[in-house]
N, CA, C and O atoms as a DFTB+ gen file, in Angstrom:
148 C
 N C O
     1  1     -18.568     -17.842      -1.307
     2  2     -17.325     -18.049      -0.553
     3  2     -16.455     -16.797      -0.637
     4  3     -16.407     -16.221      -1.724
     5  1     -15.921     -16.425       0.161
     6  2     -15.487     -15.329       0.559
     7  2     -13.621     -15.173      -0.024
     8  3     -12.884     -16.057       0.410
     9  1     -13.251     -14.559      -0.548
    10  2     -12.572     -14.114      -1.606
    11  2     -10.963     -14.727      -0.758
    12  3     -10.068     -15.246      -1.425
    13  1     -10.882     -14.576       0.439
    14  2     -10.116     -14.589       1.415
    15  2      -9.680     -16.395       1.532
    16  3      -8.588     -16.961       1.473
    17  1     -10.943     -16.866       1.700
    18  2     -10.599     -18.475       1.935
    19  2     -10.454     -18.759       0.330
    20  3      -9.479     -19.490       0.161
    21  1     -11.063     -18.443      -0.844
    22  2     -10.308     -18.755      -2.359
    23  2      -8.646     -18.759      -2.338
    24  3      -7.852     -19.566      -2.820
    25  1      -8.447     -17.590      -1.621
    26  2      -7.257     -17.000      -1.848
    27  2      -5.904     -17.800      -0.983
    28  3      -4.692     -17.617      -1.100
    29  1      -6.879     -18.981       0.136
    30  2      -5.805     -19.383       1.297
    31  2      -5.720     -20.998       0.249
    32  3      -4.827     -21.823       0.058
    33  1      -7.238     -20.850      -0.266
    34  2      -7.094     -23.219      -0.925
    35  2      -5.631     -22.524      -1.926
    36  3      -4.554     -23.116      -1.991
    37  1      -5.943     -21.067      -2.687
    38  2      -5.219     -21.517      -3.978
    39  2      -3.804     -21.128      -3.387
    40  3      -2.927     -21.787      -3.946
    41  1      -3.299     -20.244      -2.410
    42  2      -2.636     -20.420      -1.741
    43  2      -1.941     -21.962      -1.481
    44  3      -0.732     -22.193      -1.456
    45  1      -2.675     -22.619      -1.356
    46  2      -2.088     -24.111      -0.415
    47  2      -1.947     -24.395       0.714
    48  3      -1.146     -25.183       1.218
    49  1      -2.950     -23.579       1.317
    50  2      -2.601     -23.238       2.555
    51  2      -4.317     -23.465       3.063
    52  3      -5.425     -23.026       2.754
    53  1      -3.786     -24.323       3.917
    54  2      -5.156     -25.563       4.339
    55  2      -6.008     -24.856       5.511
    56  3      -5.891     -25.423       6.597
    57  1      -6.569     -24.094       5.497
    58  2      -7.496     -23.784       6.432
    59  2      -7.930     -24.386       8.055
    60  3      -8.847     -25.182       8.258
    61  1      -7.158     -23.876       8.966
    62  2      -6.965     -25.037      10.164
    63  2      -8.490     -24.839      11.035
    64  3      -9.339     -24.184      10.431
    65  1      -8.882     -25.393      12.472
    66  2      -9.757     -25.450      12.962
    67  2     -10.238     -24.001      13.269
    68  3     -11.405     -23.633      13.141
    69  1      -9.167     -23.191      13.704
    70  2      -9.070     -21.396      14.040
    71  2      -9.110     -20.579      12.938
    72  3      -9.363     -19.407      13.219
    73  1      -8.940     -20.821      11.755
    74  2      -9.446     -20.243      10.436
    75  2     -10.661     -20.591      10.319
    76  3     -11.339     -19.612      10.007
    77  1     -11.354     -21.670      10.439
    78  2     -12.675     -22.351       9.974
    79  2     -13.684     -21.423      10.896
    80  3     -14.157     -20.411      10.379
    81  1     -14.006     -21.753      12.218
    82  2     -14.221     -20.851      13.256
    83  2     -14.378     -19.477      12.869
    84  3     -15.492     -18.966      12.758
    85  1     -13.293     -18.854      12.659
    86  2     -13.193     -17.408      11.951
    87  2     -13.882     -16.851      11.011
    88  3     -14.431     -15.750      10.951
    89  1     -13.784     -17.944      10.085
    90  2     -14.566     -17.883       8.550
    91  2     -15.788     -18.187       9.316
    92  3     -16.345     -17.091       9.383
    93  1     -16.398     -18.898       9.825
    94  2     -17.521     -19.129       9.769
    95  2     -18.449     -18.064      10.401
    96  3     -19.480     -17.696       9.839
    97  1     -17.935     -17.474      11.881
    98  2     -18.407     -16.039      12.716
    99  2     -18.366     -14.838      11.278
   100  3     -19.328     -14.182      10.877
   101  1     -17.138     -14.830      10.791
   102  2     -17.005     -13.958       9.456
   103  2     -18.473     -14.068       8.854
   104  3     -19.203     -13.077       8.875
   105  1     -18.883     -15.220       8.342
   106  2     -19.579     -15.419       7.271
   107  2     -21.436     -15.175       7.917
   108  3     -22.484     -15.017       7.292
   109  1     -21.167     -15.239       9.255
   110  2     -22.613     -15.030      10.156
   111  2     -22.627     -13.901      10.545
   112  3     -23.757     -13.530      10.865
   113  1     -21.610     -12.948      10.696
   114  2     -21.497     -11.664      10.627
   115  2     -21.875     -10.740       8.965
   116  3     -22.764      -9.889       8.983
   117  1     -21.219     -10.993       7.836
   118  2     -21.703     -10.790       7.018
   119  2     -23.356     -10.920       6.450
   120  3     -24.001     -10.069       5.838
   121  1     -23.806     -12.377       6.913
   122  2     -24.935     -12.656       6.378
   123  2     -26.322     -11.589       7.449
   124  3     -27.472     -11.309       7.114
   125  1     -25.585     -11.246       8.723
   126  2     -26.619     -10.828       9.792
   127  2     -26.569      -9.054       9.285
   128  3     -27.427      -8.299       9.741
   129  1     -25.581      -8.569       8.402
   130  2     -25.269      -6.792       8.142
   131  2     -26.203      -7.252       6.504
   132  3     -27.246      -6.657       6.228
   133  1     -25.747      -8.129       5.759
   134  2     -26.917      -7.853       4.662
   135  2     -28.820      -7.721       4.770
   136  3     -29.747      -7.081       4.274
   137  1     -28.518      -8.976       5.929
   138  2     -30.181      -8.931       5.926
   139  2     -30.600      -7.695       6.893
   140  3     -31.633      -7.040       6.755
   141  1     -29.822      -7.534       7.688
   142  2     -30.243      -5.861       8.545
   143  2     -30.345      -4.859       7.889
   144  3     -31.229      -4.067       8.214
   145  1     -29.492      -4.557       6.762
   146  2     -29.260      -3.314       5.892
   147  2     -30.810      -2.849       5.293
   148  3     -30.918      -1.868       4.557
């Protein structure tokens, strides 16, 4: 989990449908540059 959404739960700050979305392209973007590298 990505350091960013840790930082929004401990925040208190609830992750809406347009964060989730975000995070998730984020997280399929990340996973598609490790396995390419």
């Amino acid at each position: 989990v990505p350091s960013i959404y840790e930082e929004m739960i401990l925040s208190g700050c609830r992750p809406d449908k347009k964060a989730k979305a975000m995070l998730r392209s984020a997280l399929r973007y990340m996973k598609q540059t490790l396995f390419n590298s």
